[in-house]
ROTI-683788 format. One record per residue (C-alpha): residue in one letter; x, y, z; residue number from 1. Coordinates in steps of 0.2 Angstrom, whole numbers, always signed. Layout:
{'A' {X Y Z} NUM} ...
END
This chain:
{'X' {+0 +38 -41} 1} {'X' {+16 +34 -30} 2} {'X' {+30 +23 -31} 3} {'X' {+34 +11 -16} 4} {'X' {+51 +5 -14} 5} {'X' {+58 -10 +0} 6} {'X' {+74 -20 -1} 7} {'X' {+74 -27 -20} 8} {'X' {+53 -24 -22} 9} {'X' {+46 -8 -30} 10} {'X' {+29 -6 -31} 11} {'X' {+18 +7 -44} 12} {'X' {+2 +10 -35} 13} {'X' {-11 +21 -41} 14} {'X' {-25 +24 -28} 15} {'X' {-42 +29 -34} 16} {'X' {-60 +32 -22} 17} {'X' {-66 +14 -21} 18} {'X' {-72 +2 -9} 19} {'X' {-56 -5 -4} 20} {'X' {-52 -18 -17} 21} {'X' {-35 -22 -17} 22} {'X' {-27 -28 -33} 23} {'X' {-8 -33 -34} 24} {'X' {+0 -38 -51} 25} {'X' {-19 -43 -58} 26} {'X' {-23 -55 -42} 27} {'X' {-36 -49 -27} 28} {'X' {-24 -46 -12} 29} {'X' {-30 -63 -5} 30} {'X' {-24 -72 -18} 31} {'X' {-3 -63 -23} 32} {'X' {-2 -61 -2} 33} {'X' {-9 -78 +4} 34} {'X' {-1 -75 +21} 35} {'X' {-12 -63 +33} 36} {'X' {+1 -55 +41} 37} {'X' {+4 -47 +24} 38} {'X' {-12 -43 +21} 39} {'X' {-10 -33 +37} 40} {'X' {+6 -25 +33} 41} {'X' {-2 -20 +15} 42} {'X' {-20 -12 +27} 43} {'X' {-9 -1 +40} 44} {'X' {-8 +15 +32} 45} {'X' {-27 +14 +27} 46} {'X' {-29 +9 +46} 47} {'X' {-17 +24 +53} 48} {'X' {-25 +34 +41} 49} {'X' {-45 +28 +47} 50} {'X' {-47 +24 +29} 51} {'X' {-50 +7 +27} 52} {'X' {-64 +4 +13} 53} {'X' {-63 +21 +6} 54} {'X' {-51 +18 -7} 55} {'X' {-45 +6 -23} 56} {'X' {-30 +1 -24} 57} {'X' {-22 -5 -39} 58} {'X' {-5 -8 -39} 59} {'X' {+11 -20 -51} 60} {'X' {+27 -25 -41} 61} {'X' {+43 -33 -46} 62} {'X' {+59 -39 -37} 63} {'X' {+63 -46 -23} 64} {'X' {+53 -56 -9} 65} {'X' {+32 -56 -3} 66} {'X' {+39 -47 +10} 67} {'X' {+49 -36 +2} 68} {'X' {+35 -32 -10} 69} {'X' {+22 -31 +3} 70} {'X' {+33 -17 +11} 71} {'X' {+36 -9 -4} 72} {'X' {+16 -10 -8} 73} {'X' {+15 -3 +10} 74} {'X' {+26 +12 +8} 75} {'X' {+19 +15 -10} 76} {'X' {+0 +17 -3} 77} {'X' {+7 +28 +12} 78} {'X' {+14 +41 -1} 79} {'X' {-1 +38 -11} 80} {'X' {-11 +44 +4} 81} {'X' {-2 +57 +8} 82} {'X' {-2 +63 -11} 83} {'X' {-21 +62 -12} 84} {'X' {-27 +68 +4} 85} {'X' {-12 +80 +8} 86} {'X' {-20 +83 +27} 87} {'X' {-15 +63 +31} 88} {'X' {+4 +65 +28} 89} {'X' {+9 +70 +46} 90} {'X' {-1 +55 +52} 91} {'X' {+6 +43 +42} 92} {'X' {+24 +52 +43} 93} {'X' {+23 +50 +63} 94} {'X' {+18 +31 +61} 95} {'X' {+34 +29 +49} 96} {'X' {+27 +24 +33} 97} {'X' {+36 +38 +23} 98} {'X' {+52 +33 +27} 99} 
END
């Protein structure tokens, strides 16, 4: 579990083994981020981390814009990761996703 914060948006994320299911305020990722370049935002740490589809991700977020939230989703999985798997956090630390 980790807590992701961006402008006005906070994001609760809770990170479990998985297949890489996405889920955002009870919506697939597809359906709360309709915009792709969300979506992308919302996959960079995994991708940083090379651990796309290894993980779930379940996660609620309130306040401000998409693309606040997505940041704040963004930084919430990044601390996640680096909660879970403590060998990641220099990598994801170096690509700026802790700050």
């Amino acid at each position: 579990y980790a807590t992701g914060r961006r402008k006005d948006a906070t994001a609760r994320v809770w990170l479990k083994p998985g297949t890489g299911k996405i889920i955002v305020n009870g919506r697939d990722q597809e359906v709360y981020f309709a915009r792709p370049t969300l979506r992308l935002v919302i996959n960079q740490p995994f991708d940083i981390a090379e651990r796309r589809g290894s993980y779930d991700v379940i996660c609620t977020v309130a306040g401000g814009g998409l693309s606040g939230q997505a940041g704040a989703v963004k930084h919430g999985i990044a601390q996640a990761l680096s909660r879970y798997e403590p060998a990641l956090r220099s990598v994801v630390k170096h690509a700026g996703f802790l700050t």
